[in-house]
N, C-alpha and C positions, 0 to 999 in steps of 0.2 A: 220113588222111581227115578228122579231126573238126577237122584246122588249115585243112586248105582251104575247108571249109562255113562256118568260123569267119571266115577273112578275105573269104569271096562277103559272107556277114552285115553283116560289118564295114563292109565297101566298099557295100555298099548302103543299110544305115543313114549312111552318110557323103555318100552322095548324095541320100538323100532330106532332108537337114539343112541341104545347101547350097542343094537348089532351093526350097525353104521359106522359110529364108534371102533369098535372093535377090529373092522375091515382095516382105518388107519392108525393101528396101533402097531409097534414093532420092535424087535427085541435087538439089543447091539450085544452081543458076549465080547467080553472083555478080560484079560488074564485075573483080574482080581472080581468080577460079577458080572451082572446081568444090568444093560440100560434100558426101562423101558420108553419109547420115545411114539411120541402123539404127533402125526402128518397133516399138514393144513390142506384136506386137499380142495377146499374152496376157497381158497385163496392164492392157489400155486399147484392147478390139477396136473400141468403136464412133468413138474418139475418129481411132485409125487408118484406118477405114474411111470416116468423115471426109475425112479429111487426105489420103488417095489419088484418092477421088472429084473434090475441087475442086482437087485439083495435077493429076490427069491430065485432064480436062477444060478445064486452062489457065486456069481463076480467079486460079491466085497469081503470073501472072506478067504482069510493071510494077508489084505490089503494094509500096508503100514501106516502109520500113522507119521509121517515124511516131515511135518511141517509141523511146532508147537512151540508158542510163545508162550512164557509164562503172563499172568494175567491179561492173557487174550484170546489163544484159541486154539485149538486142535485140529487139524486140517487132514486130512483122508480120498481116500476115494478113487484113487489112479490105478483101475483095473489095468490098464497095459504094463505099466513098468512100477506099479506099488506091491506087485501078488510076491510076496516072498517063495512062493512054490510053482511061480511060472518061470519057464528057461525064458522071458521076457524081462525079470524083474535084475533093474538097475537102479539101485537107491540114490546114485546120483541124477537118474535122470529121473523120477520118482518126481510127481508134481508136473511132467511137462504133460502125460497122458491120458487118455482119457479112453472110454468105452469105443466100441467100433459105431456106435449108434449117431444119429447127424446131434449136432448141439442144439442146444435150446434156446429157444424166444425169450425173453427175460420177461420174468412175470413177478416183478416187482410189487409193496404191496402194503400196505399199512401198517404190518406185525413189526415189531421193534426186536431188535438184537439185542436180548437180556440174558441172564445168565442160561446154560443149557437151550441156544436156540441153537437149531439145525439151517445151516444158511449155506445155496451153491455158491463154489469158488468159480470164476471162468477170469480170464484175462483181462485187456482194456479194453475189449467188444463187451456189450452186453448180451450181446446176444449168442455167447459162445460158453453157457455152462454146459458141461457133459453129465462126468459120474463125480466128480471132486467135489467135496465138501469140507465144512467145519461145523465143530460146535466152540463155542462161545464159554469159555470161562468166566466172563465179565461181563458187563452189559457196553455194547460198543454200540450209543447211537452214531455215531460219523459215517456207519456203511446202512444207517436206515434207508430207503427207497432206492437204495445203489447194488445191493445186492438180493436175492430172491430168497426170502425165509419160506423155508417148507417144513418145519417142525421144532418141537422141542421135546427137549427130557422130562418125563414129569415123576419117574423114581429113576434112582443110582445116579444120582451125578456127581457123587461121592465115587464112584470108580469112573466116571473121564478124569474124574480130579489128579487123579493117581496116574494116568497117562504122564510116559518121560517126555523129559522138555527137553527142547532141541536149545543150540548155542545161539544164543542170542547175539553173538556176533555176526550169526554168517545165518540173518534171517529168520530162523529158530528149526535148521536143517537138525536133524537128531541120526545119530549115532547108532546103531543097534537099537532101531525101535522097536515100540509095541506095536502090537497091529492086532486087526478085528481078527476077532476067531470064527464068528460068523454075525449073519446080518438077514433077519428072514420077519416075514409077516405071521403076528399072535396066531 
């Protein structure tokens, strides 16, 4: 009797873990696939609650991807002047924008910048992330507890891979980028 109440338990702690789960999961479309990327949101709830508001809302999608170092990181997210299909969208000024929403608290955090971590951009305030983001091509500890990780890739990172790289002269501004096609919750 105490094995079958023990695997009901089991099975239902195992289901309530996936539908949890699955709330912070979410899909990046990208010219060459599909990323699908896992949100810490106990560790960085308002940053994720963020990030779900103006992805499912449709803010992040034609947003370019402005900023890309090679072996370091892909930088996105500048709903005002990043939307290729907004009478807004300035690719020179692409990276200074942000969502109309107030900035965020920095909620810095113990999760480490390894390859595929989703991590907010915000300026020299900490407390001034919006909607800009990166992911991480490489594993960059030097921005550990300096910037707010809210998630990572855990399939496709073989197509951020593939994201064009901007000149590395001039900071890694890119040229005719790629940009999210869309950005929404599984």
């Amino acid at each position: 009797m105490n094995k079958i109440i023990f695997k009901i338990i089991l099975l239902f702690l195992l289901t309530i873990n996936q539908s949890i789960s699955e709330e912070n999961i979410m899909i990046l479309k990208l010219k060459n696939g599909d990323v699908k990327i896992e949100l810490f949101a106990n560790v960085a709830p308002n940053h994720v609650k963020r990030i779900k508001e103006l992805a499912d809302s449709g803010k992040y999608d034609d947003v370019v991807f402005h900023r890309v170092i090679d072996g370091f990181m892909a930088q996105t997210g500048d709903v005002k002047f990043g939307n290729s299909n907004s009478k807004d969208f300035d690719l020179k000024r692409a990276g200074m924008g942000g969502s109309d929403l107030p900035d965020l608290n920095q909620e810095f955090n113990s999760m480490p910048h390894e390859r595929g971590t989703l991590s907010m951009a915000r300026s020299s305030d900490p407390n001034s992330a919006n909607s800009q983001f990166f992911i991480c091509f490489k594993p960059a500890p030097f921005l550990d507890r300096q910037y707010t990780v809210f998630g990572k890739v855990i399939e496709g990172m073989e197509f951020v891979d593939e994201i064009k790289r901007g000149d590395e002269n001039n900071n890694g501004a890119v040229t005719d980028p790629d940009k999210i096609i869309s950005f929404k919750s599984l």
